[in-house]
C-alpha positions as a printed Julia matrix, in Angstrom:
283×3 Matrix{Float64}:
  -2.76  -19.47   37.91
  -4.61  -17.09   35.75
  -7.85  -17.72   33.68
  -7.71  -17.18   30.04
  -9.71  -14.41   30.49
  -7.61  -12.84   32.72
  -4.4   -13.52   30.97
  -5.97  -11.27   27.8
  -7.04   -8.8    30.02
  -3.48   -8.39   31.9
  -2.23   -7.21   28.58
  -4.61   -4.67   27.68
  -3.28   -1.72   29.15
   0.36   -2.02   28.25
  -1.16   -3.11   24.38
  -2.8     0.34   24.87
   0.24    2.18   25.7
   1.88    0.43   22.96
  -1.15    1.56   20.29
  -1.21   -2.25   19.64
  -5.08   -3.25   19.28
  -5.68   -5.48   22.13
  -7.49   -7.37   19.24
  -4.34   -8.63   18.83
  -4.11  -11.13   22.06
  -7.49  -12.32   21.78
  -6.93  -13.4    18.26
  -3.16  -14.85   19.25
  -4.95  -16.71   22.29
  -6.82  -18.64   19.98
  -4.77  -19.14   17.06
  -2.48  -21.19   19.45
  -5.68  -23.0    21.74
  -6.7   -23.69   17.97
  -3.5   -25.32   17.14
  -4.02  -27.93   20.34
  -7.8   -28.17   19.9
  -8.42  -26.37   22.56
 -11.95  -23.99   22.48
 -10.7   -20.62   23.92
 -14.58  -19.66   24.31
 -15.7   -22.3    26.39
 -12.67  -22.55   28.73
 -12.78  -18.29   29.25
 -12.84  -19.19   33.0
 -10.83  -21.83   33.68
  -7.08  -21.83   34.2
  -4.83  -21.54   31.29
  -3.06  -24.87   29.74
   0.52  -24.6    31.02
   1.79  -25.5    27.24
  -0.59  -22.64   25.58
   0.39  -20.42   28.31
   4.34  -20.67   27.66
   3.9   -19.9    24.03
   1.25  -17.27   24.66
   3.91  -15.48   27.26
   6.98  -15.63   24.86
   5.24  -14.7    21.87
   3.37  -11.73   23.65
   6.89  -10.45   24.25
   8.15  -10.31   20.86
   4.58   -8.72   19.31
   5.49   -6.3    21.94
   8.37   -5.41   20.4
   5.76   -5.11   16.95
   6.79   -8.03   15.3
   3.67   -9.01   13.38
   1.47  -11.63   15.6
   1.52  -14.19   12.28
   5.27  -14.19   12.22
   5.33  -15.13   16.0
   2.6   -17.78   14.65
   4.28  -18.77   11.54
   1.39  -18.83    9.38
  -1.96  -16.64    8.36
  -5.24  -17.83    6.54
  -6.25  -16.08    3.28
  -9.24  -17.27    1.89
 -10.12  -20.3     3.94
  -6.39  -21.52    3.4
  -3.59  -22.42    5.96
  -0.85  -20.21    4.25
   2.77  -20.35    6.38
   4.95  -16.75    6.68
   8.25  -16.29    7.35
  10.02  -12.95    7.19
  11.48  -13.44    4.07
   7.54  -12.86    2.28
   4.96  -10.14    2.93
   1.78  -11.63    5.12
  -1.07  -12.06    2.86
  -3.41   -8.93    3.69
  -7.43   -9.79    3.98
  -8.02   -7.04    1.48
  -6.27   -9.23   -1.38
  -8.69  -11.67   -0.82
 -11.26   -9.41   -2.63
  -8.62   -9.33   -5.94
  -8.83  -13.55   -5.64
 -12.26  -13.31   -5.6
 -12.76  -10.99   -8.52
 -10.4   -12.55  -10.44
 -11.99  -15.71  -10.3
 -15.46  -13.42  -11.73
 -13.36  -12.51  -14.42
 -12.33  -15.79  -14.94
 -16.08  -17.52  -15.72
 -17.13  -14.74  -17.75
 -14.12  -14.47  -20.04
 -13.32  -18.46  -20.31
 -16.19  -20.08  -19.52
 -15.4   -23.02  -22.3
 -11.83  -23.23  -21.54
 -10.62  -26.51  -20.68
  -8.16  -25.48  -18.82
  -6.68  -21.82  -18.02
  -3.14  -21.48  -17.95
  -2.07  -18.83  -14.81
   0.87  -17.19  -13.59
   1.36  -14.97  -10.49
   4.29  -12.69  -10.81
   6.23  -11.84   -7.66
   4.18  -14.44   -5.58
   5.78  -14.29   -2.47
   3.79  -17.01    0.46
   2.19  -18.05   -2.67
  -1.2   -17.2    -1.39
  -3.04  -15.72   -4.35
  -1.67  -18.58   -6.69
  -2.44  -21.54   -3.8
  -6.06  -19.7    -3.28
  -6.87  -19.49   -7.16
  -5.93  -22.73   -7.96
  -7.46  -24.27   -4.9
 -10.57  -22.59   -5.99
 -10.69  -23.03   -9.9
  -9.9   -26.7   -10.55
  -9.51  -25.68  -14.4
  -6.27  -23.5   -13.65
  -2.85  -24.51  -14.82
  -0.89  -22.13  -12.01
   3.07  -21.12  -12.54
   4.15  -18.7   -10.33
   7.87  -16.57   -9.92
   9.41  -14.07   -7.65
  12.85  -12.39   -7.05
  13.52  -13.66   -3.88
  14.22  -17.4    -4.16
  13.7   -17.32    0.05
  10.24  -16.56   -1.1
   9.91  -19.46   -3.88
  10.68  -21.79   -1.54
   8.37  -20.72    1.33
   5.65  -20.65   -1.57
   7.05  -24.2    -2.48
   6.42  -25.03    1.26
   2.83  -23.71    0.89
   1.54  -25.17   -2.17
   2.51  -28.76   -0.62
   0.69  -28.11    2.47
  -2.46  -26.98    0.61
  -1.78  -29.91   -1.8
  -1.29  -28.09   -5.36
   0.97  -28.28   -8.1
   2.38  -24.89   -9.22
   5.49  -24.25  -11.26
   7.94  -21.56  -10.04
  10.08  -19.78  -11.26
  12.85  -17.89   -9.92
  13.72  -14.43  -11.1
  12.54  -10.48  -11.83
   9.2   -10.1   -12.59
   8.06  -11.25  -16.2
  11.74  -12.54  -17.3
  11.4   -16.13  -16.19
   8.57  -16.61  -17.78
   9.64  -15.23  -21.14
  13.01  -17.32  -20.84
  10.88  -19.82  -20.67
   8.43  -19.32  -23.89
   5.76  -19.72  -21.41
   2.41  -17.82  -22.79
  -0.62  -17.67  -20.23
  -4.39  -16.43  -20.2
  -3.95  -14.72  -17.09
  -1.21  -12.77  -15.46
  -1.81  -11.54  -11.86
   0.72   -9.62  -10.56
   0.54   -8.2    -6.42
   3.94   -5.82   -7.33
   5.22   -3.94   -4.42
   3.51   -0.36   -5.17
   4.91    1.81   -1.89
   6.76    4.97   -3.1
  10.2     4.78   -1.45
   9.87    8.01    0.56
   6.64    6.68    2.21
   6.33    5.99    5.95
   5.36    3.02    7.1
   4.37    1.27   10.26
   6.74   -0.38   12.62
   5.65   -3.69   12.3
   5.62   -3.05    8.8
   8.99   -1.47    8.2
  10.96   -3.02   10.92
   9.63   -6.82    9.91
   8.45   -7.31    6.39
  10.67   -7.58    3.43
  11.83   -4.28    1.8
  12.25   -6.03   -1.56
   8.31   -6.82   -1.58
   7.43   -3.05   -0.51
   8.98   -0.16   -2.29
   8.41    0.33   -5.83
  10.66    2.94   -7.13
   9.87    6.47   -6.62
   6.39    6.9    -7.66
   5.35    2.84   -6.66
   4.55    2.4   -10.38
   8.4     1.05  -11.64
   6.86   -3.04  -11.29
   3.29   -2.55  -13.25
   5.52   -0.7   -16.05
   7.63   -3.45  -16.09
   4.33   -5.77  -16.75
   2.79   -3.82  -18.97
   5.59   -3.29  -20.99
   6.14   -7.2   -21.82
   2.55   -8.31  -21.22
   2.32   -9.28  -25.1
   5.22  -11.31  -24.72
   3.7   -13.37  -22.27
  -0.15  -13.45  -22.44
  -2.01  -15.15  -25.08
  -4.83  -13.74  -27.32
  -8.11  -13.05  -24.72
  -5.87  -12.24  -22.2
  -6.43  -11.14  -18.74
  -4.5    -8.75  -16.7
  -5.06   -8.33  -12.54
  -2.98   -6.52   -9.94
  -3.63   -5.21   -6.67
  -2.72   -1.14   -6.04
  -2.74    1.66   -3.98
  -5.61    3.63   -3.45
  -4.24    6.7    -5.05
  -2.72    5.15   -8.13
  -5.98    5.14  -10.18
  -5.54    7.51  -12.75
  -1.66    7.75  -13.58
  -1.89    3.83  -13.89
  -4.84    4.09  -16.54
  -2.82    6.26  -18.15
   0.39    4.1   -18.26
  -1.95    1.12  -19.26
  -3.41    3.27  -22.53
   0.52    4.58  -23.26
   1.93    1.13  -23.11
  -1.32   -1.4   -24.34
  -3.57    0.9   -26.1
  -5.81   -1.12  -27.45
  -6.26   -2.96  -23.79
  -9.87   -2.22  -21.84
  -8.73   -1.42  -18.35
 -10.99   -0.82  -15.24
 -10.02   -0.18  -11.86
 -12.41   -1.9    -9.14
 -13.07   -0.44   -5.28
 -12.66   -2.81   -2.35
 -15.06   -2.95    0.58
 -13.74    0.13    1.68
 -14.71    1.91   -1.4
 -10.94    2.46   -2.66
  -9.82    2.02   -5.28
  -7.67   -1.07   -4.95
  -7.52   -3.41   -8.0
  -6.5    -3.28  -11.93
  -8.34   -5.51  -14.32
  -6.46   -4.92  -18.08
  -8.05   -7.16  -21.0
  -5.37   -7.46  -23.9
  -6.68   -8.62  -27.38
């Protein structure tokens, strides 16, 4: 019977081969010892649990094959939050945990005697941002809507485990929320923003939702689609946030000015210095 220590290493040079980072089993290891309250760090050296070690095995074998590690898991965390993932919705990424947090900046400067601020998260997919916002922000009223109502109901799924009440909507983009004369302070919008001739990973490609990758030919068809209704949907002081690639800076200011131009748009860096999120104030 192997140690845990040596089960992690027994993987490490077939993870190399695979140009999987043998990050990967350490942090699987302990996701599922977490799960059974189990401390991976102070059993290193002793034998394996025989029910952590059958999941361990069989889900090694199918992140070998690049299925994302929280797929095999059925969940991530984003900020702090238990946040469940099924292949039907994208797995939060850590970096969008930097838009939460800025949003929620924006939030006390702009509406710091608001009551309550009325939310919606377009194209929410595991629901994270909107769970993580409201979880955070005890004055938000949070709706939330995507395409995919797979999606809606794995959100649905989330925002019961994390014990908030959100109101979704199913449909494209803005639309449900205009059917429904709905008029918000903030609009946060994560649209897919991958060019559709771009190549992508294999775990990315081969496991993770099309619908909630590609947008359109230049990644910019979803934010157009925003800005284009924002007015119909945002009320007077409103607030604007998206996340976006890190070479979309410019020709998104610009579609900002041609579509809202009397907005004040600024486009924020992440810890990596990119330039990876949108804030748009509309009057």
């Amino acid at each position: 019977m192997l140690t845990n220590n040596q089960l992690m290493h027994k993987y490490y040079e077939e993870f190399d081969i695979l140009n999987i980072p043998r990050e990967t089993i350490r942090l699987f290891l302990l996701e599922l010892c977490n799960e059974k309250n189990y401390n991976l760090y102070l059993n290193l050296d002793n034998e394996a649990d025989s029910e952590i070690l059958e999941k361990f095995e069989a889900g090694i074998e199918r992140i070998k094959k690049y299925e994302p590690m929280n797929y095999v898991l059925g969940y991530t965390w984003f900020y702090g939050y238990k946040i469940m993932v099924t292949d039907d919705v994208l797995i939060p990424r850590y970096e969008t945990e930097e838009l939460v947090s800025k949003i929620l900046v924006h939030m006390d400067e702009m509406y710091q005697d608001y009551k309550t601020i009325s939310v919606v998260d377009i194209g929410t997919g595991s629901g994270a941002i909107a769970i993580s916002l409201a979880k955070e922000e005890e004055r938000i009223r949070m709706s939330a809507s995507d395409i995919s109502a797979e999606a809606v109901e794995v959100a649905k799924k989330n925002a019961e485990l994390n014990k908030i009440d959100i109101k979704f909507y199913v449909g494209n983009m803005v639309d449900p929320i205009i059917e429904d004369n709905k008029k918000v302070d903030v609009l946060i919008c994560n649209p897919p923003y991958i060019p559709s001739d771009e190549v992508l990973e294999q775990s990315v490609v081969g496991y993770e939702p099309h619908l909630a990758l590609f947008g359109g030919e230049d990644g910019l068809k979803y934010y157009r689609e925003v800005f284009s209704n924002a007015k119909k949907v945002l009320n007077k002081n409103g607030l604007m946030a998206f996340e976006i690639g890190w070479n979309q800076k410019e020709t998104l200011l610009a579609e900002v000015k041609k579509y809202l131009p009397d907005a004040e748009a600024e486009v924020l860096k992440d810890i990596n210095k990119k330039d990876r999120m949108l804030f748009v104030k509309v009057k």
